[in-house]
N, C-alpha and C positions, 0 to 999 in steps of 0.2 A: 276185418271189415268195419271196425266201430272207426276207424280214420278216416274212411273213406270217403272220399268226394260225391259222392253219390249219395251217402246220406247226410241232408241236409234238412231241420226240421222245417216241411211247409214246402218245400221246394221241390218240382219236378224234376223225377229221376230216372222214370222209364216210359219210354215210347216202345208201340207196336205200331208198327206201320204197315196198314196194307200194300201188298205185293201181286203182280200177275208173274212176276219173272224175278226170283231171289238171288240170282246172281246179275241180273241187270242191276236190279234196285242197288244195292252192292255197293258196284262199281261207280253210279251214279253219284250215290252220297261221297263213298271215299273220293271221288273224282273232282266234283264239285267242291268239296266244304273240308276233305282231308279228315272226314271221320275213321278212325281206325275198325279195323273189322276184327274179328274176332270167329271163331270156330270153325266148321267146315263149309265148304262153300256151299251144300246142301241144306243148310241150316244156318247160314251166316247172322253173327250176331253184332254189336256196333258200341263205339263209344264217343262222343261226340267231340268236337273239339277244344270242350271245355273242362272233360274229363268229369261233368254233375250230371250227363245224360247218357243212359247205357238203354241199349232196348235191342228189338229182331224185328226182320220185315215177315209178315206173313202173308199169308197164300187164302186164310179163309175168312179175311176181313172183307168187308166191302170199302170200297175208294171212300175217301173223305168227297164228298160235296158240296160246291157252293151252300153256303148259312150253315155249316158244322164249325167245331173247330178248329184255325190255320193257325200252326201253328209258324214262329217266324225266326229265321236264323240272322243272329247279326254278321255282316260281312264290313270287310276295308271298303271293296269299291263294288257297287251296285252293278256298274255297265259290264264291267270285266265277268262278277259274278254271273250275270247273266249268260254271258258269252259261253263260261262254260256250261251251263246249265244247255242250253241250245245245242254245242260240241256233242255233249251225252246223251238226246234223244230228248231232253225234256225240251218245253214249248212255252213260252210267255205267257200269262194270261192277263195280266193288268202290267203295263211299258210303267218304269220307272214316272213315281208325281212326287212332290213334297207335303213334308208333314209336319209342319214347324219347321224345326232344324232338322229335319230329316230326311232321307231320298226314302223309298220305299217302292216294292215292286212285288208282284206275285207272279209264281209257275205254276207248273203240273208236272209232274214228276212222271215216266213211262208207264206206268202204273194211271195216268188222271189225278193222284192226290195231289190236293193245291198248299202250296205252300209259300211264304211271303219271304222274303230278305228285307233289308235294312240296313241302313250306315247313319251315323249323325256328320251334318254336314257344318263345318263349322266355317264364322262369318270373317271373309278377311278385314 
C-alpha cells in the first residue's frame, strides 16, 4: 500500500457518500464517470477514475445539501456527461455556465447528493 495512488500526502483519498439505494448509487457512478466498483453488491465499494479516490456509498448519511461540500468531477464533455447523468436517474441542478476557461454544471445524484462536473474549455 506505500505505492499506492491513494496515498498521497494532503490529497483527498476517500469519499463516503450518502446512499438511499447502494446498488443504484453503484451503477450510477460506474455508469456515468466509469468508476470501478469493488466488493459485493451489498456493500459496494469504488475507485474513482483517477485511481487517488477509493471510498462506499452508505445508507446512514444524510444527502449532501445545498451550502455543504460539492464535491466536482472533471469530465471531456459537459453536455454528453450530463446526458448520462439524466440516462441513470440523476437530474440537473444548475444547466451548464462558464467559468473563465471553463464549462461547469451541477447534479443530484438518485440519492439528492449534488454534485458538480467540469471540463476546461479551450480558445480557438
Amino acid at each position: 500500500m506505500a505505492d499506492s495512488s491513494v496515498i498521497r500526502l494532503n490529497g483527498i483519498s476517500y469519499l463516503e457518500i450518502p446512499s438511499l439505494d447502494l446498488k443504484l448509487s453503484a451503477a450510477v457512478y460506474h455508469n456515468v464517470f466509469g468508476w470501478k466498483l469493488h466488493g459485493e453488491s451489498v456493500n459496494p465499494s469504488f475507485e474513482d477514475g483517477t485511481g487517488h479516490v477509493i471510498g462506499h456509498w452508505k445508507t446512514n448519511l444524510a444527502v449532501a445539501i445545498d451550502g455543504e461540500i460539492i464535491p466536482y468531477v472533471y469530465v471531456e464533455n459537459v453536455d454528453s456527461t450530463l446526458k448520462k447523468i439524466r440516462d441513470n436517474g440523476g437530474k440537473i441542478s444548475r444547466a451548464p455556465y462558464p467559468e473563465g476557461d471553463l464549462r461547469v454544471a451541477t447534479f443530484r445524484d438518485p440519492a439528492e447528493n449534488i454534485l458538480g462536473i467540469w471540463q476546461r474549455v479551450l480558445s480557438k
